[in-house]
C-alpha positions as a printed NumPy array, in Angstrom:
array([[  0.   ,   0.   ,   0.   ],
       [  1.081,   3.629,  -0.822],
       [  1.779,   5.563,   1.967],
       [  0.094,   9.489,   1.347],
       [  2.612,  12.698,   2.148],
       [  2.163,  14.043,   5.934],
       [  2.189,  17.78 ,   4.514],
       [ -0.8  ,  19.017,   1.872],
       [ -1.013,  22.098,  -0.007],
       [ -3.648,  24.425,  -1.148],
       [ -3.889,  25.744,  -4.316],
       [ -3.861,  29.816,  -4.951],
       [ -3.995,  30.138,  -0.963],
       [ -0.568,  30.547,   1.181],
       [ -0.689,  28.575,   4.602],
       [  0.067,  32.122,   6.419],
       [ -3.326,  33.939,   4.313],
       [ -5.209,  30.709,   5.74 ],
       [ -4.124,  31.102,   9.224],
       [ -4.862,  34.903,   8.671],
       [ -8.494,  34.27 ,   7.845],
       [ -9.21 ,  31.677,  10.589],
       [ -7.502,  33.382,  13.096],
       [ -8.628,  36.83 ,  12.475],
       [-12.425,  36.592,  10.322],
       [-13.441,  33.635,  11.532],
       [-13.955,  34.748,  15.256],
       [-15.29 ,  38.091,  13.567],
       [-17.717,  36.504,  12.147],
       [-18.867,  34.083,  14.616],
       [-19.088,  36.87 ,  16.813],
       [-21.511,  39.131,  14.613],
       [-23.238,  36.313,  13.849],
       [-23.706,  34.746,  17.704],
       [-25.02 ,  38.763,  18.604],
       [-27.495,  38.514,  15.674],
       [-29.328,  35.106,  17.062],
       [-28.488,  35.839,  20.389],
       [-30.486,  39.411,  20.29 ],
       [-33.113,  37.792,  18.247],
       [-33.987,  34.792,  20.816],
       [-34.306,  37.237,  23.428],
       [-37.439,  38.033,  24.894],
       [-36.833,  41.85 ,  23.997],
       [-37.684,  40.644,  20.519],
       [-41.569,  39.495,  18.656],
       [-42.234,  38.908,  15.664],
       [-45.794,  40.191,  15.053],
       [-48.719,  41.303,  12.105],
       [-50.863,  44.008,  12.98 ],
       [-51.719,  46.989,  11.156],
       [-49.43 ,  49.714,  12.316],
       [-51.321,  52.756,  13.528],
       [-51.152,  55.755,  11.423],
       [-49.774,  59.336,  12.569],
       [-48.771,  62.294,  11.512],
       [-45.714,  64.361,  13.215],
       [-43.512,  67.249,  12.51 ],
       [-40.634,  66.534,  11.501],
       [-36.846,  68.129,  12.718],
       [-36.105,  69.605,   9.453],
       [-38.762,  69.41 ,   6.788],
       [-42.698,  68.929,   6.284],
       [-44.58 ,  67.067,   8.35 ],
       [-44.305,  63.17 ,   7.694],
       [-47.72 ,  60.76 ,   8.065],
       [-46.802,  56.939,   8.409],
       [-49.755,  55.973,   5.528],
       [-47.632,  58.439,   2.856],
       [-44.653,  55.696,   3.378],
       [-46.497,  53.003,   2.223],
       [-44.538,  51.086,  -0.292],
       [-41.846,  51.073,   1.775],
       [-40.136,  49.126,   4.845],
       [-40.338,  51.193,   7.663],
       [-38.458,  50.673,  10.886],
       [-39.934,  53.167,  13.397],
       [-37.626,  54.056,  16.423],
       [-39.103,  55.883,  19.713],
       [-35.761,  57.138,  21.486],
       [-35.602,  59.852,  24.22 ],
       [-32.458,  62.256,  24.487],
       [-31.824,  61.418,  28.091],
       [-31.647,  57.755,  27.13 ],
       [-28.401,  56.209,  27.074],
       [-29.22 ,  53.03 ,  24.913],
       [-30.96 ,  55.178,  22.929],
       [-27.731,  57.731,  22.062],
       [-25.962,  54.589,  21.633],
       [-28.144,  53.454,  19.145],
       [-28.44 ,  55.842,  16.901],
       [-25.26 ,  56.28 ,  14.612],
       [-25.735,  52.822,  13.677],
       [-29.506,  53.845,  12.465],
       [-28.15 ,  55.95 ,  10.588],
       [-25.657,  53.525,   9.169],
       [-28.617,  51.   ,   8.606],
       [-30.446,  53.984,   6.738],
       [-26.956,  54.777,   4.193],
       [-27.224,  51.089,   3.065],
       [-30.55 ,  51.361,   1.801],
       [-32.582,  54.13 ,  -0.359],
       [-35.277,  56.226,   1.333],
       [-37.423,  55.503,  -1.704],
       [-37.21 ,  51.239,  -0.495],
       [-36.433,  51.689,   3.371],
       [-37.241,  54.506,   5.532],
       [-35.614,  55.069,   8.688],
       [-37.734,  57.132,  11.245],
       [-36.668,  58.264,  14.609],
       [-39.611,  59.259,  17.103],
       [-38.551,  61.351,  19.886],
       [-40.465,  61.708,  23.342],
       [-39.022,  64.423,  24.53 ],
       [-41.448,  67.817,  25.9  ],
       [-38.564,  70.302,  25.658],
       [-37.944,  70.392,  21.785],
       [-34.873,  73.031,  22.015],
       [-33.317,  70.664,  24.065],
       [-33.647,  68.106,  21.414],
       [-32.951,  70.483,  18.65 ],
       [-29.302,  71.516,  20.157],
       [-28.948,  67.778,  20.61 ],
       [-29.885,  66.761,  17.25 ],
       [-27.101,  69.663,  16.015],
       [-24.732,  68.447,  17.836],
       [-24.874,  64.591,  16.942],
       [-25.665,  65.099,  12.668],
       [-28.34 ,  62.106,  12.49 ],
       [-28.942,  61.899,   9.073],
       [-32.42 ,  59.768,   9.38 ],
       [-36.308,  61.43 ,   9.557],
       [-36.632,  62.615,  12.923],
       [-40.171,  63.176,  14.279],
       [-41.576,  64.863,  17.339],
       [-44.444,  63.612,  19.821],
       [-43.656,  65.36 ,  22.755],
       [-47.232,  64.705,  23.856],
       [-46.458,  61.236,  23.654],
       [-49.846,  60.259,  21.415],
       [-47.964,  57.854,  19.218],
       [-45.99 ,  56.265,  21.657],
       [-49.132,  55.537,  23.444],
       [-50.849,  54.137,  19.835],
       [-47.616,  51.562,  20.112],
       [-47.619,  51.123,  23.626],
       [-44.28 ,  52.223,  24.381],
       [-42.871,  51.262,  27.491],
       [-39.067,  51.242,  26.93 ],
       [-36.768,  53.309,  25.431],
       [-35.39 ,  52.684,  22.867],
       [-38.439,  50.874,  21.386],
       [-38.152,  49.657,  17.441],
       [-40.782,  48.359,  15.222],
       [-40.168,  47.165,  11.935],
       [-43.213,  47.969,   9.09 ],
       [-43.806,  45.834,   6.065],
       [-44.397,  47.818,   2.799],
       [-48.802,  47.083,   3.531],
       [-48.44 ,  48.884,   6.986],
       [-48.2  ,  46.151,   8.768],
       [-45.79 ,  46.066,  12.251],
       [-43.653,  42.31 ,  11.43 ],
       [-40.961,  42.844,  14.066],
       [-41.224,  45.096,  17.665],
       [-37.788,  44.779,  19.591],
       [-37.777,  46.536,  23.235],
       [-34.341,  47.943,  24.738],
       [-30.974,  47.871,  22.71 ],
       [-28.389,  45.096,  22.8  ],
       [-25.529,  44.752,  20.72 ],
       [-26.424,  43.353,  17.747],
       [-29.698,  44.459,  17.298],
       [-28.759,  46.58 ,  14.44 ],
       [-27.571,  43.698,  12.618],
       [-30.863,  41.763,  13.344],
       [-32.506,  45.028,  11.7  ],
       [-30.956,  45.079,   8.724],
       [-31.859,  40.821,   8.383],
       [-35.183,  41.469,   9.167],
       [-35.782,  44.294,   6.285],
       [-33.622,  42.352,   4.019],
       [-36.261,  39.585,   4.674],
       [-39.377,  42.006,   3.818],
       [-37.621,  43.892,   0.873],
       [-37.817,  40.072,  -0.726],
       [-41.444,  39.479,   0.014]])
C-alpha cells in the first residue's frame, strides 16, 4: 500500500493567508453572527402582524411626515428619548442601517419623546443624524404603540403592517434590523 505525504497544499492560498483568515475573520464573524441570534432569541424581541397605527408628526427639518404616505416602503420606526443612554448609543448605527438602503425602499424614522424640543434640537445639532426625525412630545404615538421602553423599534412591512417590535438595545440588534428588512424587501 502507498503511503500518502504528511504535509498538503492548497492551491492559490498561502498557509500564512489561511491562518490569517481563521484566526482573524473567523472569530469576527462568529461573533456578529452569535449577537445577531443571540439578540433575536431574546425576549426583547416578537415577531408580530398588525396593522401599524397611522400618525402624523412634525418633523426636525422638513414637512410634516404621516406613516400611511410611506407606504410602499419598509419602515423601521424608532421611539428614542435624548436622556436615554441606549438610545444615544443606538443611533449612529440607524443611521448607518439607513446609508445602506434608499429612502425611496427603506425609511428610517426616529420618534422622539421628549417635551422640551430646544433641548432636542441643540442635541440633534450636535450629533448630525442623518435619518427622519419626528416629534411627539405629547407622547400620542408612543401611546398608539404602547411604548414602554426606550429605545423601542418596530419594523413595518411595505402594507403597513408592524412584522418585528424589539424593546431595549443590545448589541447586535442593528444587525438583526438590517436581516429582518432584508427579509421584507424580498417578500
Amino acid at each position: 500500500m502507498e503511503e500518502l505525504p504528511m504535509t498538503s497544499t492548497i492551491p492559490s492560498i498561502s498557509r500564512s493567508t489561511l491562518f490569517l483568515m481563521t484566526t482573524l475573520l473567523l472569530p469576527l464573524f462568529l461573533s456578529l453572527s452569535f449577537q445577531a441570534a443571540n439578540a433575536k432569541d431574546n425576549k426583547q424581541v416578537k415577531e408580530i402582524n398588525n396593522i401599524a397605527s397611522d400618525f402624523t408628526l412634525k418633523r426636525f427639518q422638513g414637512p410634516n411626515t404621516r406613516l400611511l404616505d410611506l407606504r410602499g416602503r419598509i419602515v423601521l420606526l424608532n421611539f428614542w428619548a435624548s436622556w436615554c443612554g441606549p438610545c444615544r448609543q443606538e443611533m449612529p448605527k440607524l443611521a448607518k442601517l439607513q446609508e445602506k438602503f434608499p429612502e425611496s425602499e427603506v425609511m428610517v424614522i426616529g420618534i422622539n419623546n421628549d417635551t422640551n424640543r430646544r433641548e432636542v434640537e441643540e442635541f440633534l445639532h450636535d450629533t448630525k443624524i442623518t435619518y427622519a426625525i419626528l416629534f411627539d412630545p405629547k407622547q400620542e404615538t408612543s401611546k398608539k404603540y404602547k411604548v414602554k421602553e426606550m429605545p423601542s423599534t418596530f419594523i413595518i412591512d411595505r402594507d403597513g403592517n408592524i412584522r418585528h417590535e424589539h424593546k431595549g438595545y443590545q448589541p447586535g440588534f442593528a444587525l438583526l434590523y438590517e436581516q429582518e428588512i432584508r427579509e421584507l424587501l424580498t417578500q
